[in-house]
C-alpha positions in Angstrom: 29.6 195.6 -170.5 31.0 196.8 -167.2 34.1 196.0 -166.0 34.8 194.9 -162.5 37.7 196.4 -159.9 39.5 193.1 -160.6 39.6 193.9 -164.8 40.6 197.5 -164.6 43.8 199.1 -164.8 44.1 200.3 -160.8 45.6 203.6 -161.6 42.6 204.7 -163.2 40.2 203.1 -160.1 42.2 204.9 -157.8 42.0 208.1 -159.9 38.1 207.7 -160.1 37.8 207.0 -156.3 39.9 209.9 -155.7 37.4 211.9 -157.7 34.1 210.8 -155.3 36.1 211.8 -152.2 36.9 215.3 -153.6 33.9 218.0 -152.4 34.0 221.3 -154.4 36.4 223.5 -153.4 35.0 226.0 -151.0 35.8 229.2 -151.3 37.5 231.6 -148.5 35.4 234.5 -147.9 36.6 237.7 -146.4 33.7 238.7 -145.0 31.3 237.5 -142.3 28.3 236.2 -143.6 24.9 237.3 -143.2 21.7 236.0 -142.5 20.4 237.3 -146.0 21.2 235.4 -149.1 21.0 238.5 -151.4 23.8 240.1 -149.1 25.6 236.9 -148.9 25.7 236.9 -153.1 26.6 240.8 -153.2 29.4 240.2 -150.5 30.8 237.2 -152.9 30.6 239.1 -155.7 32.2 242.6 -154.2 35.1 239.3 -153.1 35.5 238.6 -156.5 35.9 242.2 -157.4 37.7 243.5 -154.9 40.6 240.6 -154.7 39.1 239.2 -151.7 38.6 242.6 -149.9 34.3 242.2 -149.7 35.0 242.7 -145.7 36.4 246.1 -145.7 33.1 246.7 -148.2 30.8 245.6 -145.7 32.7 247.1 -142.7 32.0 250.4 -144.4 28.6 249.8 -145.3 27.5 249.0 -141.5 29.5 251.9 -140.5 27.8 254.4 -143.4 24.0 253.0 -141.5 25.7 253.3 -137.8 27.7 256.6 -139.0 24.5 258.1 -140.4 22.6 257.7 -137.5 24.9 258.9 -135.8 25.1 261.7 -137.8 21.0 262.3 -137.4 21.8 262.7 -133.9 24.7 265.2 -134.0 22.6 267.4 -136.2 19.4 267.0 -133.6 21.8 268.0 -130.9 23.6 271.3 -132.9 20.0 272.2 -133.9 18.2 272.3 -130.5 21.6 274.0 -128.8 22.3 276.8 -131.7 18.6 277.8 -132.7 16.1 276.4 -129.8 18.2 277.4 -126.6 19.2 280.9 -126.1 22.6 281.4 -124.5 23.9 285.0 -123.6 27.0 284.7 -125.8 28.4 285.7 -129.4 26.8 283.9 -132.7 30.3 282.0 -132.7 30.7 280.8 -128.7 27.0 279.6 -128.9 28.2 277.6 -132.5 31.2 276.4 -130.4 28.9 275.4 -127.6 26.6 273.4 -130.1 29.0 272.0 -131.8 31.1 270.0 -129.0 27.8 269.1 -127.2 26.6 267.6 -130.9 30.4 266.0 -131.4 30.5 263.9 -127.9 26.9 263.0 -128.0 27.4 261.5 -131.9 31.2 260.0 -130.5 29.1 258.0 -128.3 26.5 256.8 -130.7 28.7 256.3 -133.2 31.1 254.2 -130.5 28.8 251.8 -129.1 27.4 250.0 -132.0 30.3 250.5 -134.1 32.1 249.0 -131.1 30.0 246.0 -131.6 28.6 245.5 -135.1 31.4 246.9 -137.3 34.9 246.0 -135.4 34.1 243.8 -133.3 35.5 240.7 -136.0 39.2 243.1 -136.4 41.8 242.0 -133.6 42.1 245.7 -132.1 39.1 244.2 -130.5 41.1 243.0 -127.9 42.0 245.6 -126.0 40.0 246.6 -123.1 36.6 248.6 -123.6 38.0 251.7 -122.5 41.1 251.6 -124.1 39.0 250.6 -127.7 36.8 253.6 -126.6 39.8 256.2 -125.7 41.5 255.4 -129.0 38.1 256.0 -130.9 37.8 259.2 -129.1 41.7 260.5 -130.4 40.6 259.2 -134.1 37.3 261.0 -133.7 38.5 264.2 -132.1 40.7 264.9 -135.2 37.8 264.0 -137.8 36.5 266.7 -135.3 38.7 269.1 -135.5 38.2 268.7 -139.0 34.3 268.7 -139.0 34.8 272.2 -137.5 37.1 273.8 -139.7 35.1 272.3 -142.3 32.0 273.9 -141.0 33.3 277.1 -139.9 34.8 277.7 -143.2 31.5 276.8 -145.4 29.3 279.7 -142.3 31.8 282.6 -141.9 33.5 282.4 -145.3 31.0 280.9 -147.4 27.9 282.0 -145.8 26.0 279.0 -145.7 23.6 278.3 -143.0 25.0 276.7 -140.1 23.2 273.3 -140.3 24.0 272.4 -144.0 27.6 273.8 -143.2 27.3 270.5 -140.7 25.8 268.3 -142.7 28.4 268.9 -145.6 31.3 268.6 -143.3 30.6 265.1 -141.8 30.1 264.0 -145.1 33.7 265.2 -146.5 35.4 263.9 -142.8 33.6 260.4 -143.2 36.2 258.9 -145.2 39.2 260.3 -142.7 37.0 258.8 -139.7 36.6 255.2 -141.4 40.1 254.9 -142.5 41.8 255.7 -139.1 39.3 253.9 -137.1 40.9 251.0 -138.9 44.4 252.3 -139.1 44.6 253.1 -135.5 41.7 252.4 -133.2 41.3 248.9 -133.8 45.0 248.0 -136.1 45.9 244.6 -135.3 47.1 244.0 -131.6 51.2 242.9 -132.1 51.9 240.1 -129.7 54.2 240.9 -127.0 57.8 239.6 -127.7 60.2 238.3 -125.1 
């Protein structure tokens, strides 16, 4: 037989009542959720794995599809400036040419949407457009620098055609670019003292 509120000892009612009010714990996620439910379960369980760290994971994922797209268009640009337009310079001035045409056109297409979809969440968002834009440039100009060295080492040492000597290099310097994009272009904005 039941007992009523009045026979029971009212430690253990308020313990029970305390129980109904409690919801589930939610968990914290580090990331910003998705419209997918797949995603959404792969992002909890790279938070689980990862010691809460599933947004850096799907920070780099967006900017792996923005980065590779960007990457397409770098390669479009060195291809139809070294081998479709004739210029009346040496092999390596008309692979220099090609190569900073190809590297501002991809900074730009790599800026915009990574601007937006992939940073736009970290507080270095704050800063004016053009500053967020002039800071991106400085990262990407030493991934750059890098892509060229890269590249020029794999065709004049390595003889390897010039386009897969480009391909290969922004694939070693994607790494550098991701990891000082977040270190310095978009690093949490310090709040001014006084």
């Amino acid at each position: 037989m039941k007992q009523t509120l009045t026979q029971c000892n009212p430690e253990d009612v308020s313990e029970e009542l305390a129980d109904l009010g409690r919801q589930p714990q939610r968990r914290i996620r580090s990331y910003r959720p998705t419209p997918w439910i797949i995603v959404n379960r792969l992002l909890d369980i790279a938070d689980d794995v990862t010691g809460g760290r599933a947004d850096w994971c799907q920070r780099f994922i967006t900017y792996l599809f923005i980065g590779g797209f960007a990457a397409l268009v770098n390669l479009a640009v060195f291809y139809l400036v070294f081998y479709c337009i004739p210029l009346p310079v040496s092999n390596v001035t008309h692979n220099l040419i090609a190569y900073v045409l190809a590297c501002e056109i991809s900074i730009m297409a790599n800026f915009v949407p990574n601007d937006y979809f992939t940073f736009r969440h970290l507080s270095g968002h704050d800063r004016s457009w053009q500053s967020r834009c002039l800071r991106y440039h400085i990262t990407s100009i030493g991934g750059s620098v890098l892509t060229l060295l890269i590249q020029f080492g794999f065709t004049y040492l390595g003889h390897v055609p010039a386009i897969v000597s480009q391909a290969g290099a922004l694939i070693l310097v994607l790494i550098y670019n991701f990891s000082f994009h977040h270190l310095f272009t978009y690093r949490q904005v310090k709040p001014a003292t006084n």
